[in-house]
C-alpha positions as CSV (number, residue, x, y, z in Angstrom):
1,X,76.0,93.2,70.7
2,X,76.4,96.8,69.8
3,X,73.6,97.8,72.4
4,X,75.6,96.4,75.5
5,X,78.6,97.6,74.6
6,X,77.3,101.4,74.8
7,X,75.6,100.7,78.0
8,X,78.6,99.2,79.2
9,X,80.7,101.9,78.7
10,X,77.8,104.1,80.8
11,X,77.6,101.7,83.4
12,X,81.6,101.8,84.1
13,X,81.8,105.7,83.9
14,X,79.1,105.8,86.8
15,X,81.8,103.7,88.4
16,X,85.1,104.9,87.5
17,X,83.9,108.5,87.1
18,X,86.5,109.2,84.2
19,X,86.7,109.1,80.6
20,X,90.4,107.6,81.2
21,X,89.6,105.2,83.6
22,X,86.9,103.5,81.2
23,X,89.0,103.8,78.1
24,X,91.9,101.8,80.4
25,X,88.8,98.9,81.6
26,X,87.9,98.4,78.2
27,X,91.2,97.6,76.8
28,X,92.9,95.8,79.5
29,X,90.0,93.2,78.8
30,X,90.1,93.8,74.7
31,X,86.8,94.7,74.4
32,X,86.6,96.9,71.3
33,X,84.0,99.9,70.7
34,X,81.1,99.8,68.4
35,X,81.9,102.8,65.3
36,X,80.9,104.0,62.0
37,X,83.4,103.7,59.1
38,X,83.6,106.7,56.7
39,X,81.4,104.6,54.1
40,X,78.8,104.3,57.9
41,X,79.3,100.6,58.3
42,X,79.8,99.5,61.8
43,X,83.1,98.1,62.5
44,X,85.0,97.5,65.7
45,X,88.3,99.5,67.3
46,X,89.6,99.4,70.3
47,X,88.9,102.1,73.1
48,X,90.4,105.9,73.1
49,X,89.9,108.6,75.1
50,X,88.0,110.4,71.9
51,X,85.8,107.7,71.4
52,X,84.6,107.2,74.9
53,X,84.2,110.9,75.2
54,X,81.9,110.8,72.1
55,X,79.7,108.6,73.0
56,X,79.4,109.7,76.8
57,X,78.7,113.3,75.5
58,X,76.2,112.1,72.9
59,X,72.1,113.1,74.1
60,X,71.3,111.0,71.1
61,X,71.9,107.8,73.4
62,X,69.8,109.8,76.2
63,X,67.0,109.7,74.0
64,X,67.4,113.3,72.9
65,X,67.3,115.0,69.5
66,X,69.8,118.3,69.7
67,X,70.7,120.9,67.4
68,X,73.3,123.6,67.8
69,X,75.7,122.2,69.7
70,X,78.1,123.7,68.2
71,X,79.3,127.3,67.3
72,X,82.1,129.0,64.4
73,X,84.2,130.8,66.7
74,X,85.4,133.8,64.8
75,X,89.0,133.4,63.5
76,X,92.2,134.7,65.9
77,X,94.1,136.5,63.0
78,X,92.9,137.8,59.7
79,X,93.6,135.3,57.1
80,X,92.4,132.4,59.4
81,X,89.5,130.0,58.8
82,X,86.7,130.1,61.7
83,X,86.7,127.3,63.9
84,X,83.7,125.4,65.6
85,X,83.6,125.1,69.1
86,X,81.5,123.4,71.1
87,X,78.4,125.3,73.0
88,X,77.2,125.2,76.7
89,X,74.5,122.6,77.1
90,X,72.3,125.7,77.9
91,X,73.0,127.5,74.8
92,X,72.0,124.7,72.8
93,X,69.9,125.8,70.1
94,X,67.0,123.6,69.7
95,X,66.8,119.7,73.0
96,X,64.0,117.7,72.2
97,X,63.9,114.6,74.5
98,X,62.6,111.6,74.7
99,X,62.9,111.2,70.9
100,X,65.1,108.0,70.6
101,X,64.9,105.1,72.8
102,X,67.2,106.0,75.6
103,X,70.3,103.8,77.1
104,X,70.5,106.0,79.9
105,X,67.8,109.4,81.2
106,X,68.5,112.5,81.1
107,X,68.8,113.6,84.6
108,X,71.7,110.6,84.5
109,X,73.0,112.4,81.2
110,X,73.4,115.6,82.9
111,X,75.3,114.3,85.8
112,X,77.7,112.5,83.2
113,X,78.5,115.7,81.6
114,X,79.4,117.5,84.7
115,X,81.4,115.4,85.7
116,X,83.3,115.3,82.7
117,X,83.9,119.0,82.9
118,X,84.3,118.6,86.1
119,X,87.5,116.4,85.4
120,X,89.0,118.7,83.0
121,X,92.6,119.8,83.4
122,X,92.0,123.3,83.3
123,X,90.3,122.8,86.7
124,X,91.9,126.2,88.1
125,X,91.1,128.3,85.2
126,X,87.4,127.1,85.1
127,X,86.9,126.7,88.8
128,X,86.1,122.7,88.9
129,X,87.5,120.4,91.2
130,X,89.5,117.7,88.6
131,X,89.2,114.5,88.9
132,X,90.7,112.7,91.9
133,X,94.2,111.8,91.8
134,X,97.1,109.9,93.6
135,X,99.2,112.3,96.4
136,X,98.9,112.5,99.6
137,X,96.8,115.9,100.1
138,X,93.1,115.1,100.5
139,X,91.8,118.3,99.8
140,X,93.3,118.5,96.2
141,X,90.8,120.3,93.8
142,X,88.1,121.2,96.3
143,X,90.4,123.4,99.0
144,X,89.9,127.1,98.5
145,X,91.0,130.3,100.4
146,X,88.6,131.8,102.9
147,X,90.7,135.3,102.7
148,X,90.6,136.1,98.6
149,X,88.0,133.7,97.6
150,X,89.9,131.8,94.7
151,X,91.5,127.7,94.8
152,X,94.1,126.7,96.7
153,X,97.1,124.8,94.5
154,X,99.0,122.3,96.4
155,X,102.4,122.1,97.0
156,X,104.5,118.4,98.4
157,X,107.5,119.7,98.5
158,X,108.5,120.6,102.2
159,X,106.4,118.8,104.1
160,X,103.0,119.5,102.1
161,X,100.7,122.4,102.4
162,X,97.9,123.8,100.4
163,X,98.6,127.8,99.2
164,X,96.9,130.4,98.1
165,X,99.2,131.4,95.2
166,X,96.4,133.1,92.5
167,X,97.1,137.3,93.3
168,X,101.2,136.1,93.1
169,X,101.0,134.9,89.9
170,X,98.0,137.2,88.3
171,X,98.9,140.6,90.0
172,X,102.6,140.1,91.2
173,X,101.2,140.5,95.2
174,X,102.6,138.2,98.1
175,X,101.3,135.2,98.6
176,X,98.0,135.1,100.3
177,X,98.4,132.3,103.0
178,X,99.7,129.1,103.2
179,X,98.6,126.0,105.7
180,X,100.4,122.8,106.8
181,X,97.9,119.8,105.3
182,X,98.4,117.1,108.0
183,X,96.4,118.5,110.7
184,X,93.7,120.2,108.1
185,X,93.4,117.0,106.3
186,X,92.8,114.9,109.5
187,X,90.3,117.3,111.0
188,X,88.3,116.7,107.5
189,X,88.7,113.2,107.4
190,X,87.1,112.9,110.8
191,X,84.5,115.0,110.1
192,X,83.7,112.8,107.0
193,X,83.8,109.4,108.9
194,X,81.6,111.0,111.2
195,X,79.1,112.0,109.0
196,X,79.6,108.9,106.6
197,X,79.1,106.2,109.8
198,X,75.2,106.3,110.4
199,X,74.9,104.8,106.7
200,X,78.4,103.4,106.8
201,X,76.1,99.5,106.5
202,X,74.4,100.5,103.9
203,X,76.9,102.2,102.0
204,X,78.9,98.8,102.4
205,X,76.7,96.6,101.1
206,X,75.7,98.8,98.4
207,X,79.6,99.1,97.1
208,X,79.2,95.6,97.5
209,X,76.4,95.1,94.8
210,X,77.7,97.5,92.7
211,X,80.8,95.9,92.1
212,X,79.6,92.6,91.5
213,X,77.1,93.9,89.0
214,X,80.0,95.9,87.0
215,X,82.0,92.5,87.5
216,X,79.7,90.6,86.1
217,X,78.4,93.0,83.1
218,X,82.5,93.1,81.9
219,X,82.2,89.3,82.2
220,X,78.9,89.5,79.9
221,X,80.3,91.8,77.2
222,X,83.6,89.9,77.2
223,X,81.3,86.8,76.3
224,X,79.7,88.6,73.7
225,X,82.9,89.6,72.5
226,X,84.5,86.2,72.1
227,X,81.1,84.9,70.1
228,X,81.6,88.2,67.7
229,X,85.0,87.2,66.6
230,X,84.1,83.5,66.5
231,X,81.0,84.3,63.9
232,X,83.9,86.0,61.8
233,X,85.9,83.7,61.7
234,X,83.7,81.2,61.0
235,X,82.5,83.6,58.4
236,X,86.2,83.9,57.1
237,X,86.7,80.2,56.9
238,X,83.1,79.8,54.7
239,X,84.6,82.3,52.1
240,X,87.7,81.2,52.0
241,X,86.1,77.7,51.4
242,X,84.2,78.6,48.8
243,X,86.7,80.6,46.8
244,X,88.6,79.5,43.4
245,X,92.0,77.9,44.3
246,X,92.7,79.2,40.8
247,X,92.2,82.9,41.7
248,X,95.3,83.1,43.7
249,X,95.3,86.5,45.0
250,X,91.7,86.5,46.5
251,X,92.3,82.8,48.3
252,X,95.7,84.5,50.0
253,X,93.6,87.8,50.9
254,X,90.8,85.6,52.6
255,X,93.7,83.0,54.3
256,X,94.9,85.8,55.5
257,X,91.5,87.4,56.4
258,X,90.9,83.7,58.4
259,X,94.0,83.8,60.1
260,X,93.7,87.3,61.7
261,X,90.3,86.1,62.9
262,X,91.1,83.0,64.5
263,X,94.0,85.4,66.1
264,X,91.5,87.7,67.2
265,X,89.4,84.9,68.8
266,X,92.2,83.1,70.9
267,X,92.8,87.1,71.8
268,X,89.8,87.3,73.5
269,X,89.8,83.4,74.8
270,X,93.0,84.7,76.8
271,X,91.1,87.6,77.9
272,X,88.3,86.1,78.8
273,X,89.9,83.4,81.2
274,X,91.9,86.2,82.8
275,X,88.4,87.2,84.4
276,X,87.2,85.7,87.7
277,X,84.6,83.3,86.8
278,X,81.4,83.1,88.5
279,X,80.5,81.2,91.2
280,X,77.0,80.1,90.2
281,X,77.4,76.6,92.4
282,X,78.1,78.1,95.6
283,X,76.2,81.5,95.6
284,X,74.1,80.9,98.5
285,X,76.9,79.8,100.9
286,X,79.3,83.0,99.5
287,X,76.0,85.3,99.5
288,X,75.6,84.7,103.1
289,X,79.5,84.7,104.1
290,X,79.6,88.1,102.3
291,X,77.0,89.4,104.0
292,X,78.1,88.8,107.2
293,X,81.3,90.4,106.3
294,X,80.0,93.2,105.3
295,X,77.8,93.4,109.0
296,X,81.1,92.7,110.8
297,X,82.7,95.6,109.1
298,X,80.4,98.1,111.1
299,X,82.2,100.7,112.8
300,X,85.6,100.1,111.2
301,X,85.7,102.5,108.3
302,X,88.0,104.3,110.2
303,X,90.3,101.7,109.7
304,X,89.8,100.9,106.5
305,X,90.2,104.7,105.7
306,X,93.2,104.3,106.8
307,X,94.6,101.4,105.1
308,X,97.6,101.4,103.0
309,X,96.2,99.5,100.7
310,X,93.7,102.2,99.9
311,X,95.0,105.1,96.7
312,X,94.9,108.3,97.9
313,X,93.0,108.7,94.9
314,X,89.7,106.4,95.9
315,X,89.8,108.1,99.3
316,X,89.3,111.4,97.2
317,X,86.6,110.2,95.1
318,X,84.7,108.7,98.5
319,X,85.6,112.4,99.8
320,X,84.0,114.2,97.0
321,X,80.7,111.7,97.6
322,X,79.5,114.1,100.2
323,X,81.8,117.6,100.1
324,X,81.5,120.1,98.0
325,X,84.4,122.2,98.9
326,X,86.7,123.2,102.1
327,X,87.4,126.6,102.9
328,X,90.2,127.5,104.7
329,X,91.9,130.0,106.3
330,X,95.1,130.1,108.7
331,X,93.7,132.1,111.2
332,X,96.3,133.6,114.3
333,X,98.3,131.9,116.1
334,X,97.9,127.9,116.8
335,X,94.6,127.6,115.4
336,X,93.0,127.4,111.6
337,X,89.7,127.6,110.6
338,X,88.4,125.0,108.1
339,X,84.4,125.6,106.6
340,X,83.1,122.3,105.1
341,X,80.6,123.0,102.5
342,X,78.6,119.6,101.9
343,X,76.5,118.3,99.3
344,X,73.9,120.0,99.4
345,X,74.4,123.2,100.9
346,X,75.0,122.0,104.6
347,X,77.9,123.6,106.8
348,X,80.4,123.1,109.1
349,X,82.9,125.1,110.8
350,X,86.2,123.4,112.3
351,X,88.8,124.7,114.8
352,X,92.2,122.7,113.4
353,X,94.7,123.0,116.1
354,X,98.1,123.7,114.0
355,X,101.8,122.9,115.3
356,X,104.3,126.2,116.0
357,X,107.3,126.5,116.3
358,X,107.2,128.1,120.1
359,X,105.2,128.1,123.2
360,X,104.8,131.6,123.2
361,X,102.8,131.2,119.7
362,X,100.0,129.0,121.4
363,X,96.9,130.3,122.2
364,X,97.2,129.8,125.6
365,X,101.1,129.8,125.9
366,X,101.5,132.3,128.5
367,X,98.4,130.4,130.7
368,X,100.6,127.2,130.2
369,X,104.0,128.0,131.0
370,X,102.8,130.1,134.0
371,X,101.1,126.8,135.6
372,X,104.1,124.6,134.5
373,X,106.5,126.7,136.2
374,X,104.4,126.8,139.5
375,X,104.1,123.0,139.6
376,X,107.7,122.6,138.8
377,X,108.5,124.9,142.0
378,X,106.4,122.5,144.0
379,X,108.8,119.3,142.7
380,X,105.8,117.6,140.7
381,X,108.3,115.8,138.1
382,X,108.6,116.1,134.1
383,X,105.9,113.3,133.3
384,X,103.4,114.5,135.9
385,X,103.4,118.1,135.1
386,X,102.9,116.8,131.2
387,X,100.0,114.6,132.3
388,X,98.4,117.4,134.4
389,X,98.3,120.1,131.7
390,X,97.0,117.8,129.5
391,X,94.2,116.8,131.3
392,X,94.0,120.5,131.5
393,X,93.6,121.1,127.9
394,X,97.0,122.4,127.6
395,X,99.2,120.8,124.1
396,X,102.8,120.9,122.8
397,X,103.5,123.3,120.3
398,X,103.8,120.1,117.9
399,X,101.9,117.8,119.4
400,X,97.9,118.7,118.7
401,X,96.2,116.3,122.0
402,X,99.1,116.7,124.4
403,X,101.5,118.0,126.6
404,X,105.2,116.3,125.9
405,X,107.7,115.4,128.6
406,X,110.0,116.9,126.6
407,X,108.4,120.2,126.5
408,X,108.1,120.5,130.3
409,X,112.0,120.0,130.5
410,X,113.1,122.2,127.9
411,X,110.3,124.8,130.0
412,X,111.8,124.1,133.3
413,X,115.2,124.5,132.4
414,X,114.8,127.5,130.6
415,X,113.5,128.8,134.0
416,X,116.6,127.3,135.8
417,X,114.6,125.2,137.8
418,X,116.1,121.9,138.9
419,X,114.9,118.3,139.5
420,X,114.2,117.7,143.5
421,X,114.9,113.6,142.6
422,X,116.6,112.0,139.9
423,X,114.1,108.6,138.3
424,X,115.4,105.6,138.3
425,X,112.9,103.4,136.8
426,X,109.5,103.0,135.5
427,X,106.5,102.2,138.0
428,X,104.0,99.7,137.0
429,X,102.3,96.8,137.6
430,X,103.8,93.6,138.1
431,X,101.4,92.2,135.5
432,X,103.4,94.3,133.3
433,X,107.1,94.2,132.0
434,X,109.0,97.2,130.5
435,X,111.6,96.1,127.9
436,X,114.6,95.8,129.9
437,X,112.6,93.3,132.0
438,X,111.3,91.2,129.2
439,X,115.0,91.4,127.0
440,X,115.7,89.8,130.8
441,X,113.2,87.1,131.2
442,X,113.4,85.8,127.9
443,X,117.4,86.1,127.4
444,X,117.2,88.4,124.5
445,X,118.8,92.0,123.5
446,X,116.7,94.6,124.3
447,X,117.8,96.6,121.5
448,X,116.1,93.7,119.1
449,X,112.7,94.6,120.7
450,X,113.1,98.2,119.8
451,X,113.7,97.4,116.1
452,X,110.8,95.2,116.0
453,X,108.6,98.1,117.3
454,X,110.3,100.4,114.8
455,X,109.7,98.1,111.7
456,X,106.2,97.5,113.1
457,X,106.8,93.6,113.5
458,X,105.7,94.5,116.7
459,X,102.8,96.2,117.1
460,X,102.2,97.9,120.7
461,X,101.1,101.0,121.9
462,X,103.7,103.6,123.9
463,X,102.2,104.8,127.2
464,X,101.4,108.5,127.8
465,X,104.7,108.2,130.3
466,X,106.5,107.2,126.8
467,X,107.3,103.7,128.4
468,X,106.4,100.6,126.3
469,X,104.5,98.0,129.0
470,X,104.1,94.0,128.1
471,X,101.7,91.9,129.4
472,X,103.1,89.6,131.7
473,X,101.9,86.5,130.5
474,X,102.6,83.0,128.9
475,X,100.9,83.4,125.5
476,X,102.8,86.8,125.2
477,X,106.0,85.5,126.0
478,X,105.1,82.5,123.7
479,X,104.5,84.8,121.3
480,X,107.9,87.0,121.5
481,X,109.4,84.0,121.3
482,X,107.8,82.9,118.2
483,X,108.4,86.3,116.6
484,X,112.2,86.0,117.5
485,X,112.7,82.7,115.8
486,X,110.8,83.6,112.5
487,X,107.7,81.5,113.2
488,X,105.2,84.6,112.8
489,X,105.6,87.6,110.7
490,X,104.1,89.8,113.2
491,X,103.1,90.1,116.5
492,X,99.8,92.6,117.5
493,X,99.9,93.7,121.2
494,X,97.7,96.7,121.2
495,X,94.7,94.8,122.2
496,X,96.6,93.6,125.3
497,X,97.8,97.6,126.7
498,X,97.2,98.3,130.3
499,X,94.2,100.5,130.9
500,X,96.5,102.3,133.6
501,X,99.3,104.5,132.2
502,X,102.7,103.5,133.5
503,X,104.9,105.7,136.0
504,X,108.2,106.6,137.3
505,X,109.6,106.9,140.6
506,X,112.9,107.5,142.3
């Protein structure tokens, strides 16, 4: 009983990957820890933080005799007692392994202390990367700065950046850089999907097994736990049987004794039937369902990446699978420079285009505005002069793919150059309907199909033009009409966009 407990608490901190995490699984299913009273009996308490540190940071349960692993630290003022404090693994006096038998190996025992160290609070003062937490910033813990060498904190307020804020506070100097995180923590996200999708099947299926295993390990020791407490108070109801009703006292001390066990048993009944019970009859036919799950899920990670369902802070534990550390530096102008250090000692170097506040601050501003106002001159209109420099290579100060519209205007105008022909409407197919057409042909405010786009009820995709184009035909109509009178939740159009963009015309 003892025995699977300790190798369940290993087996969920190779899962969770923190001592808080475990301490939290253990209780939420009452299952208590195996300890030694201060007369060494074993007896049972529930999980804390200091316990499950103990035994994760014991080598004795790695099969390893150790001595000096601690040290007296010598006392901070004169009058003071020294205190012991705890030595580097590689300042430990005397390791001889392999001299009990072993829950886990060494190698594993290693890893299980640096990440414990790894998770410590003081992650800026001794240079690890915490453990992962919720917030939005991916690179929390493992950014650093490419210009003085030290971590980056992060800051949410404003917007959300990453800073380099060490030679403010430690030598009074300005701050050393600062970088927006949307566009850095896309860029690395990218780059890790790219590099995670040739084993994205395998990692699947893995994650799979390993989750069913833990699931069914906690559904083991939970088990065991329930038949613990029943053998006491069985054991409680023999001696209270067996006890003089004359001697008064004792029978009341072992009713009492009785009842708290038969409390602690329906305890761990109600815990027990919280869990998910196995599904012994129908393996086979799940096995194989799962499976093929788990095959169709190929090439979506990106999507499940970015699902809202997933914590920022598992998305920062998968992160930390394969990177080391980001290094980062603003760089001039529109561009940042973000140096991925991989497990492993692997590199790679990323251009992050960054939004400015100005044309003038792009890289190739000048080379931009100079062909915008030329093509302006010639009457190309707004939306054609944006799709041109696109295709071009050309962006939007705030937009990092593309040229806006918007941009071109405010460009054009600023040049005092005026529109040859006013639009009137939007060019398209007729297979196609733009919004005031459809709010037409189906007798309905456009205005309502505008909110559903903006609540994402409705779920289409805008056209590089910035028109919003409906396929013209009966099931879509069907299904406006559906979504108008309540009948479906939500309505996904994206699969159904036009492969040509939409234009205008006068």
């Amino acid at each position: 009983m003892a025995q699977g407990r300790l190798g369940l608490v290993f087996q969920l901190f190779l899962q969770l990957r923190s001592v808080a995490k475990v301490m939290r699984a253990l209780n939420e299913r009452d299952l208590e820890l195996p300890r030694r009273d201060r007369y060494g009996d074993l007896c049972w308490t529930r999980a804390t933080l200091a316990a499950v540190a103990a035994i994760l940071k014991n080598p004795a349960y790695a099969g390893a005799f150790v001595y000096g692993r601690t040290r007296f630290r010598p006392p901070k003022r004169e009058g003071a007692l020294p205190q012991k404090a705890p030595r580097p693994m590689e300042e430990w006096r005397i390791v001889v392994k392999d001299r009990y038998p072993a829950y886990i190996d060494w190698p594993i025992y290693e890893k299980i202390r640096s990440v414990i160290r790894d998770n410590r609070a003081e992650y800026m003062r001794i240079k690890t990367r915490g453990a992962p937490r919720n917030g939005e910033l991916l690179l929390h813990g493992i950014a650093w700065c490419a210009r003085c060498g030290h971590k980056m904190y992060v800051r949410y307020k404003g917007g959300g950046e990453y800073v380099c804020n060490h030679l403010r506070t430690q030598e009074g100097q300005p701050t050393c850089q600062h970088i927006r995180a949307a566009h850095i923590d896309a860029a690395v996200g990218d780059a890790f999907l790219t590099a995670l999708a040739p084993a994205e099947l395998d990692a699947l299926s893995r994650s799979r097994r390993v989750q069913q295993q833990t699931n069914n390990a906690l559904r083991s020791s939970a088990e065991r736990e329930l038949e613990r407490k029943r053998y006491t108070a069985a054991l409680a109801e023999r001696q209270f049987n067996r006890a003089d009703p004359d001697n008064r006292l004792v029978a009341s001390e072992l009713e009492r004794r009785w009842e708290a066990a038969l409390n602690d048993v329906r305890a761990a009944e109600e815990a027990l039937a919280r869990q998910t019970p196995p599904k012994a009859i129908t393996q086979v036919a799940i096995s194989k369902e799962l499976n093929d799950k788990v095959i169709s899920l190929t090439g979506r990670l990106p999507q499940i990446w970015g699902d809202e369902t997933i914590s920022d802070a598992h998305r920062k534990a998968l992160l930390r699978c394969l990177i080391e550390k980001v290094v980062l530096d603003r760089g001039e102008r529109d561009l940042a420079l973000a140096r991925i250090v991989w497990r492993g000692g692997a590199v790679t170097e990323l251009e992050v285009k960054m939004s400015v506040n100005s044309v003038t601050r792009l890289t190739r501003g000048t080379e931009m505005r100079e062909r915008l106002l030329t093509l302006a001159r010639d009457g190309v209109p707004d939306d054609k002069i944006a799709t041109i420099l696109t295709r071009e290579g050309h962006r939007s100060p705030r937009c990092a793919d593309k040229v806006l519209p918007i941009t071109v205007g405010r460009l054009r105008r600023a040049a005092a150059i005026k529109v040859t022909a006013q639009r009137s409407r939007w060019e398209h197919d007729d297979s196609y309907l733009s919004p005031p057409e459809l709010a037409r042909r189906l007798e309905i405010p456009v205005n309502w199909l505008y909110v559903q786009i903006r609540t994402k009820r409705l779920l289409i995709d805008r056209q590089p033009s910035g028109a919003y184009l409906f396929p013209n035909t009966p099931s879509v109509l069907h299904a406006i009409g559906d979504l108008r009178n309540h009948v479906i939740a939500q309505l996904d159009l994206r699969i159904c966009q036009p492969n040509k963009e939409g234009h205008q015309h006068g």
